[in-house]
N, C-alpha and C positions, 0 to 999 in steps of 0.2 A: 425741182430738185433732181440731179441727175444721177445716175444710181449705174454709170459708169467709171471704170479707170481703178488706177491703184489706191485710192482717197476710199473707194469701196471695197476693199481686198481690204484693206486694213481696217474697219468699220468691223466684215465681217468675222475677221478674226480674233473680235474681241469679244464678241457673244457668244455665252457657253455652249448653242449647239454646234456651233463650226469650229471652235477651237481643235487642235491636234489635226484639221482639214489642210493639206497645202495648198501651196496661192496657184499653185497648177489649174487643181481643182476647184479652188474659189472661183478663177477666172473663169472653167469651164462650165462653172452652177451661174454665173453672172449673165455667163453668154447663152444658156438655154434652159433657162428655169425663169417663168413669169416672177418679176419683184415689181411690187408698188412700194414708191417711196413717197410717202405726204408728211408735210411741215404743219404742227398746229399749234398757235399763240397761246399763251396765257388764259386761262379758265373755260378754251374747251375739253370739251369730250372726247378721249378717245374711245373706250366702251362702258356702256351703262352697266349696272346689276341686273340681270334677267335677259339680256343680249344673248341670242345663238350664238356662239362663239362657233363660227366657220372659216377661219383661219388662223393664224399667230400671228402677234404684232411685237416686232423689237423696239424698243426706246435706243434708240443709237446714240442719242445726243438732248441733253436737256435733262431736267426733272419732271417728274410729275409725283401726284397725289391719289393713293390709295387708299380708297375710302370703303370701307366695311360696314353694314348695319346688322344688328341683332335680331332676330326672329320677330320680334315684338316691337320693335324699333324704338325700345326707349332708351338706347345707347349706339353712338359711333364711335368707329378710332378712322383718321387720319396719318398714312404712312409716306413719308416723304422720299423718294426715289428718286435714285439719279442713272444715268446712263453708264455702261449697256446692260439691258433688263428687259428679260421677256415678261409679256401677262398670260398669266396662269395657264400655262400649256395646257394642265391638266384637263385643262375643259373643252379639250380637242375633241377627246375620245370618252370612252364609256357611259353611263346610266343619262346623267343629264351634261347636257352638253352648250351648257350657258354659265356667264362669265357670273361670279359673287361676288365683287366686286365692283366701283365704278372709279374711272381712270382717269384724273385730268389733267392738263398740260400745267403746271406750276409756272412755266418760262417758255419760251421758244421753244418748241422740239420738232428732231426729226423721228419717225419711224419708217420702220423697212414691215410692210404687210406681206405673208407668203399664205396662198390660201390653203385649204386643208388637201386637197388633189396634187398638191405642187410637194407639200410637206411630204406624201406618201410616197411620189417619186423620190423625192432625196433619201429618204428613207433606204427607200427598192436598191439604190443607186453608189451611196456612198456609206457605205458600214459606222463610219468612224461618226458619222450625224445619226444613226438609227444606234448607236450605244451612248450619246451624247443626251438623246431625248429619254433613253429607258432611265440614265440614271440620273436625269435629273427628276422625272416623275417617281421611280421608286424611292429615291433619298426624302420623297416629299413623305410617302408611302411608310418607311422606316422609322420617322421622328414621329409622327402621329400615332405608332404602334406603341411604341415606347413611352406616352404622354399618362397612360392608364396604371404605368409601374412603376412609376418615383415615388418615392415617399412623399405623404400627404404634409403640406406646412403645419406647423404646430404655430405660430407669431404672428399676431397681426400684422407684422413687417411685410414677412413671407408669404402670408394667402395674399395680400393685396399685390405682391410683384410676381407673382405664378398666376393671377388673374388678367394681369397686365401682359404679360409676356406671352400666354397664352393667345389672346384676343389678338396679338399682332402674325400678321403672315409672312411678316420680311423679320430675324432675328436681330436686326441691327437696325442703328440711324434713328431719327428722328419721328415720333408719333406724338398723336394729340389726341386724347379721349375724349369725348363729349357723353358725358353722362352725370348722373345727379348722384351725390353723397350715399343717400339713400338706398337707391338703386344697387352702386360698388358695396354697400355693408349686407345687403340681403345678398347679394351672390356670392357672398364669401362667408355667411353667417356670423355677424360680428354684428354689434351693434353702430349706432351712428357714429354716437362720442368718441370711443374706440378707434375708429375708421381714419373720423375728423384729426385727433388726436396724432396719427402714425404719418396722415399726410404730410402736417405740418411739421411734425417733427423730420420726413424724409426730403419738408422741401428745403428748412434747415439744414441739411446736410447736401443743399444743391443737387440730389438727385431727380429733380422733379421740381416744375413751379407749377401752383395753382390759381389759378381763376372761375368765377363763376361760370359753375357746371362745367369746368373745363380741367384737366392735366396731362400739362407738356411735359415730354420728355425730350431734352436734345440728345441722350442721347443711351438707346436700349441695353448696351454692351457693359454700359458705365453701371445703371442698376440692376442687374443680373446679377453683377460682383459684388452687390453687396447682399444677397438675396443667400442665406443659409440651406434653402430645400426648395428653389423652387427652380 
């Protein structure tokens, strides 16, 4: 995959840390900043959960699948992603510095790898990338601060879509819970019937389809809006 010419000036001017960069300077990061560009098919891996995360990897092209697990691991969500999309900067830097996540190629994809020594120079080098990385890590930084002060759901509608919404790391697009009835009524403190009862009725209203241990959402934006407090 070649990772020259204007076909990549324009790649990178679509990913949030180079935007407002000009193609001067894109050209100039092209020609002397190490980039790996690798292509991965259909249901690999590009990084596991518990992976040193020792550089940043862009989705430049394709989808991939964002998969989450619970502490206890008796629930997954599944977040479907498309291109251009970095994986979790944040776990560049600070306390632990491994990916929570694990990433896989949904379809064809390309990525652009910049390692963490490479990232620092850009950093050092081009201002407009070293304010492009602050504020996508503190806007992470801000909504999470903010999650402790909303008012608490009063409706079984609401705890279960502030549950939902919560558990996903991307606010939009496509996710797939894998977890049991049960499970969703005790972290919400509701009972089963209750639970069972709000599902069915939300999947009636096409915001959500059910399957065994399973609920899709195509699409997160769409149930928010109907979500009173969450």
């Amino acid at each position: 995959m070649s990772g020259n010419g204007p076909y990549m000036v324009t790649r990178l001017l679509e990913l949030p840390l180079f935007q407002g960069i000009s193609q001067d300077d894109l050209s100039d990061i092209l020609g002397h900043t190490k980039l790996e560009f690798v292509r991965r098919h259909g249901g690999l891996p590009f990084v596991t959960a518990g992976q040193r995360c020792e550089s940043l990897q862009f989705l430049i092209k394709g989808k991939m699948r964002a998969i989450t697990y619970s502490d206890d691991r008796s629930y997954h969500v599944e977040e479907l992603l498309s291109a251009p999309a970095v994986l979790q900067p944040e776990c560049l830097f600070g306390l632990t510095q491994r990916y929570t996540q694990t990433c896989i190629a949904a379809d064809r994809c390309d990525l652009l790898i910049i390692s963490k020594s490479e990232i620092l120079k850009l950093s050092k080098s081009y201002e407009i990338f070293r304010f492009n990385l602050l504020n996508i890590i503190t806007t992470q930084v801000q909504r999470l601060a903010r999650k402790a002060w909303r008012p608490s759901p009063s409706t079984v509608h609401d705890k279960i879509c502030r549950f939902l919404g919560d558990h996903c790391r991307y606010p939009a697009g496509t996710k797939t819970f894998h977890i049991k009835m049960q499970t969703l009524a005790t972290a919400i403190g509701e009972s089963r019937l209750n639970v069972s009862r709000e599902l069915h009725a939300m999947e009636e209203e096409k915001l959500l389809t059910l399957s065994r241990e399973q609920i899709h959402i195509t699409n997160l934006e769409w149930l928010w809006s109907h979500a009173r407090q969450a």
